[in-house]
N, C-alpha and C positions, 0 to 999 in steps of 0.2 A: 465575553470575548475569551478566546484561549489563552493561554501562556504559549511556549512553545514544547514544555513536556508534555501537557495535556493535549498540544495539538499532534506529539509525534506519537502519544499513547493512543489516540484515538487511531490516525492512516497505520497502526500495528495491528490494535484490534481487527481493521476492514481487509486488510492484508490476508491476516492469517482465514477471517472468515470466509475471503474470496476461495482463498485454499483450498476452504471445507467443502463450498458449493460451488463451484464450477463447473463439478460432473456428474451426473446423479447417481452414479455405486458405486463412486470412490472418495477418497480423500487425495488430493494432489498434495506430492510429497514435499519437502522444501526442498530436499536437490532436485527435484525435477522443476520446481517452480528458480531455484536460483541458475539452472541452466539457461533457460531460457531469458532470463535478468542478464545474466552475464554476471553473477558473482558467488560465491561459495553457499553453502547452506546454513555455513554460519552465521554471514552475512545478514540472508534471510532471517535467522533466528533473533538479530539482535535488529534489525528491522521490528520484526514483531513484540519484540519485549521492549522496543524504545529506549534500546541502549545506543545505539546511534541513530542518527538523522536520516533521512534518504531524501537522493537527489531526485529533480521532479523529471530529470530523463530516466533516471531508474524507475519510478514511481510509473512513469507512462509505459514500460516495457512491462510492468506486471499486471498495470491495467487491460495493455492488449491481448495478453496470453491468457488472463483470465477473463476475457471478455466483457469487463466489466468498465463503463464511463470512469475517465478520468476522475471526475467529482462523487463518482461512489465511494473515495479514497478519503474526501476531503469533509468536514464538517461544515453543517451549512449555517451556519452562522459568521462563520469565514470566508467562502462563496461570497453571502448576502453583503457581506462588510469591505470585500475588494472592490474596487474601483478600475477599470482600466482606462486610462486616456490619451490619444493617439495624436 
């Protein structure tokens, strides 16, 4: 099971790697990825470096612009260990 450093170091890692592949002859910048977030590059930066937390409606706006599932973000050990009940 994660902690929660290790679990916001991991959606950093996925983050910044979305970044990298999203396009194939470029790198998607962090201002152009935080534009689209709706928050600074800094932001973004400290997203990636896991110096703060991200919200999972921020989380789903960089999933959408990166094209990439919600749970490409998320570790699947976390996934497998959520329960939802209605």
């Amino acid at each position: 099971m994660y902690n929660d450093q290790e679990l916001y170091t991991y959606i950093g890692k996925q983050i910044k790697h979305a970044r990298h592949t999203t396009f194939e002859h470029r790198v998607m910048t962090q201002s152009e990825l935080a534009k689209a977030a709706g928050c600074t590059f800094q932001q973004i930066q400290k997203y990636e470096k896991s110096t703060n937390k991200i919200s999972l409606c921020k989380l789903d706006k960089i999933a959408q612009y990166t094209r990439k599932p919600l749970a490409y973000f998320i570790p699947n050990v976390v996934m497998d260990s959520t329960t939802i009940s209605g």
